[in-house]
N, C-alpha and C positions, 0 to 999 in steps of 0.2 A: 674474317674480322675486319672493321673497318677502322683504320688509324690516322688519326692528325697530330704532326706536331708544330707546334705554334711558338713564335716567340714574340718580342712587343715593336720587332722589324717586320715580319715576313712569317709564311707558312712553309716549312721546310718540309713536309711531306704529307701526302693525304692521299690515301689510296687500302687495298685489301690486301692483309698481309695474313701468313700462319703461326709467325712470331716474332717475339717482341721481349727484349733485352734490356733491360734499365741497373742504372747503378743507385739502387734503394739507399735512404738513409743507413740502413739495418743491415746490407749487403744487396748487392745484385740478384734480379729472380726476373725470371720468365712471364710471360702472359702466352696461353695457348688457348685454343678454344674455348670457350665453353670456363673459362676463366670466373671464379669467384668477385663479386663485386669489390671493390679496395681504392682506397684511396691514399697514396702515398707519397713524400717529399724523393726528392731526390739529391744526388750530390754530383759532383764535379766526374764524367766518368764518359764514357764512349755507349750509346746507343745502340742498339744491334737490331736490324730489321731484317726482315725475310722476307721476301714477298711474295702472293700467290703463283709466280712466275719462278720460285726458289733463287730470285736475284739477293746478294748480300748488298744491305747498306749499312753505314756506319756512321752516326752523326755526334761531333762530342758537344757537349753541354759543361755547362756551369753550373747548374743547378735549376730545381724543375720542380712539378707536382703531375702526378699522371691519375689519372681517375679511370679505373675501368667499369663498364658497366654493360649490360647484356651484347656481349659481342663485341660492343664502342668502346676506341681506348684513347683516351684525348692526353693529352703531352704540353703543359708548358711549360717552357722550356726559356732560360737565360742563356746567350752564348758570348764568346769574348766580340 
């Protein structure tokens, strides 16, 4: 899957990862393959990336809206 996340400084990650970690308005949930398309707000809360490389990152956020869609999973994201 191919992921960016963006905020209104700078692009804080963009590369192919196997999952992906957000702190949803509704609770935290995953994105994995093959992921349902969704469009969701986010909250104040820590990131969690995986990478194809199974590297862990961990980016915290302020608050965000993440869109996924066939494979694409775009992230913007507010940070302090």
């Amino acid at each position: 899957m191919k992921l960016e996340i963006i905020t209104p400084e700078k692009r804080l990650f963009d590369g192919k990862v196997k999952l992906v970690q957000v702190p949803g308005a509704k609770g935290s949930f995953e994105v994995l393959k093959n992921h349902a398309p969704i469009i969701s707000t986010l909250t104040q809360g820590t990131i969690k990336v995986i990478t194809e490389k199974d590297q862990q990152e961990f980016i915290e956020i302020n608050s965000g809206i993440i869109e996924v869609k066939a494979n694409s999973i775009t992230i913007l994201a507010v940070t302090s």
